[in-house]
N, C-alpha and C positions, 0 to 999 in steps of 0.2 A: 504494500500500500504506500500511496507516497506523503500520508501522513497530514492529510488537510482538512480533516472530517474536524471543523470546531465546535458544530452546532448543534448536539445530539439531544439537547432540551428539546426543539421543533421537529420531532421524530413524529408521526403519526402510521396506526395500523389500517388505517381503513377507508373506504371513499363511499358514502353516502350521496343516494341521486334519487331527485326527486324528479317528475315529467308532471309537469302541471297540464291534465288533460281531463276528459271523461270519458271514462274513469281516471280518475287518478292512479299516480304508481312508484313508490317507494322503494328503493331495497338498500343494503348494504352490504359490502363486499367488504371480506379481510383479505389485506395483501399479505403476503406469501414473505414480502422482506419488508421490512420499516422504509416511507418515504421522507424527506423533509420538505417540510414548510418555510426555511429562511431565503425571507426575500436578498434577489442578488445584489441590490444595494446595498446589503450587509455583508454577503458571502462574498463579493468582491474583492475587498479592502482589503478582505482576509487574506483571500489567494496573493492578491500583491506584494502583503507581506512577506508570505511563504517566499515568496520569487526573490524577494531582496535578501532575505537568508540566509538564500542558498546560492548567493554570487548575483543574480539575474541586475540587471537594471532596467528601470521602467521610465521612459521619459514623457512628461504631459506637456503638451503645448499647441499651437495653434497650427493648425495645416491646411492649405489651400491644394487645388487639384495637382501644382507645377509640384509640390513638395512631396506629393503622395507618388509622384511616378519616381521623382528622387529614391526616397524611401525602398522603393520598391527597387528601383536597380541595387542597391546595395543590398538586399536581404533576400533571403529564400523565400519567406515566407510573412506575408504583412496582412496584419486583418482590420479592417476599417468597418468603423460604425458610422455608417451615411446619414439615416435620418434623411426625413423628405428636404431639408435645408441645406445650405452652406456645400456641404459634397454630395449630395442628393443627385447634382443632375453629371456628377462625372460618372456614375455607374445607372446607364438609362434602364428602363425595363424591355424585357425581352419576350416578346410576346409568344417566343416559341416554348418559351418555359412555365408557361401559365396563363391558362381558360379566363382565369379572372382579373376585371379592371377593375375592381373594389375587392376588399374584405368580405367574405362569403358567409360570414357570418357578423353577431353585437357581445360581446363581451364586457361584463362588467364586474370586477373584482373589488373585493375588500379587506382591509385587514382591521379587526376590530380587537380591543382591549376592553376588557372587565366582562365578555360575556363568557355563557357557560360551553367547553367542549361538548359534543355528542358524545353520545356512547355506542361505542368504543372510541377512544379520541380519534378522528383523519377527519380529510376536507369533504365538506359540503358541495354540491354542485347542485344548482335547480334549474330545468330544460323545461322551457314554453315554447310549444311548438307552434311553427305557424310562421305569420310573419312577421317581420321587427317590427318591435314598436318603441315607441317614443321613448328615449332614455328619461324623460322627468317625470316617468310614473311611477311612484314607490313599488306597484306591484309588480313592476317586471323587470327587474335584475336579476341576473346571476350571482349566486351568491360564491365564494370562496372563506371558509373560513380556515 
């Protein structure tokens, strides 16, 4: 193992799924191995650390499209996170890699404090079939807890 498991408090056994239909439909699954729940703005920092550790260095700074091709001659291997802004439009989309011009689905996550786990503790998921609807209706998000 390379030793970067820091989070073992946010372990969860199981995925509870609701389908908000008629009839309605409930069940819960136990996984087979423990998942975690820490969000990657947490787990992140973490790995960083581990990297500087163990010799690595990580450099933060500003980069436009001329500095990313830079980068990229000098290294085997460059990973870029584009986001629809700023370096968004030097990696265009490729329509032969994908049926879809939008998000094919609505997603709506949360992370909440003080309320109670489910039993068996793991994440919630709730499925309203049909078509999207308005994200400013309390009753139809997805829930993640």
């Amino acid at each position: 193992m390379l030793g970067v498991y820091h989070r073992a408090d946010n372990e969860v056994h199981a995925v509870h799924v609701r389908v908000e239909a008629n009839p309605a439909l409930g069940f819960c699954g136990r996984l087979s191995a423990a998942a975690n729940t820490t969000d990657f703005r947490l787990y992140l920092p973490d790995l960083i650390e581990d990297y500087l550790s163990r010799g690595g260095r990580c450099v933060v700074e500003p980069c436009d499209p001329a500095a990313v091709a830079a980068l990229a001659a000098r290294h085997e291997l460059l990973v870029v996170a584009a986001g629809r802004a700023w370096l968004g439009g030097t990696f265009p989309r490729d329509d032969a890699r994908s049926p879809h011009r939008r998000p094919p689905r609505h997603l709506t996550a949360g992370l909440y404090h003080g309320t109670a786990w489910p039993d068996p503790a793991g994440v919630e998921f709730t499925v309203i079939p049909g078509p999207a609807r308005s994200s400013r209706s309390a009753s139809t998000p997805s829930t993640v807890r």
